[in-house]
N, C-alpha and C positions, 0 to 999 in steps of 0.2 A: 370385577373384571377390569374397570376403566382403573382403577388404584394399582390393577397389577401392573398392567399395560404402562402406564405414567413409571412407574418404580423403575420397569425396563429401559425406558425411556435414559432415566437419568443417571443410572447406572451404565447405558451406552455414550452418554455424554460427556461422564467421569472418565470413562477406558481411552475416547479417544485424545482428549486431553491429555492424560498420560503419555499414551504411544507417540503422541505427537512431539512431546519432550522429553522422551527418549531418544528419540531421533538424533543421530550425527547430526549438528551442527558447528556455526563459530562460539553460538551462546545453547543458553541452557543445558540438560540436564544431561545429552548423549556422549559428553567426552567425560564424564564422570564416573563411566561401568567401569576401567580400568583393565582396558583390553591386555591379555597378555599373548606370548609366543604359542604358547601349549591350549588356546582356550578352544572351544568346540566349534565354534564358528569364527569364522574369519569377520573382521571389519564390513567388509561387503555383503556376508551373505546375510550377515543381522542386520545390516541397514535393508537388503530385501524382503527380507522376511517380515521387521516391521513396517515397513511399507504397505507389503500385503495381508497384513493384519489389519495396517489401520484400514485401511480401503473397503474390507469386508467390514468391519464395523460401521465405518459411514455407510454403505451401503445398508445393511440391518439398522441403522438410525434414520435413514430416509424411508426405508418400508414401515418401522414400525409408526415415525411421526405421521405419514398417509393412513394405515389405519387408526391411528388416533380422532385423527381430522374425519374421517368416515363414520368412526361411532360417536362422534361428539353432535355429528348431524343429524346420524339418525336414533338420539336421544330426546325426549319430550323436553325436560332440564335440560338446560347445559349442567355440569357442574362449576360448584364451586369451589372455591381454594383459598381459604383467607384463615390468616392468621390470628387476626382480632375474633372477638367471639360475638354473635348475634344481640348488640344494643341497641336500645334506641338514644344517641347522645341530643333528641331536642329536648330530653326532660329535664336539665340544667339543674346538676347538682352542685 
């Protein structure tokens, strides 16, 4: 449950990222969608809409990061997460 919980996690951490550099700005990635006359949404209403995209997403990244923080406390382990694998390096090879 705590692997699913963390996955969601960082999958809501990658979306906002994105949305965020979507976003109309001077830089990055939101003058590059190549708005035209005929497109579905107008300039404004895409910048609103991800606006409130991204907002619900930080909001679902702040509740899910609080439940994380919740069952990590009331776990006997904490977990762990490491990339190296269980040595012991004082037996100097």
């Amino acid at each position: 449950m705590y692997t699913f919980v963390l996955v969601v996690q960082i999958l809501l951490a990658i979306s906002i990222t994105v949305l965020v550099l979507l976003q109309r700005s001077e830089g990055g990635l939101g003058g590059m969608t190549g708005q035209s006359a005929n497109s579905f949404l107008t300039a404004r209403q895409a910048g609103n809409a991800l606006s409130r995209l991204t907002k619900w997403f930080f909001i679902c990244f702040c509740l899910v990061t609080l439940f994380l923080i919740v069952m990590t406390k009331n776990m006997d382990q904490k977990p762990q997460i490491s990339l190296m694998p269980d040595t012991d390096i004082s037996q100097g090879e």
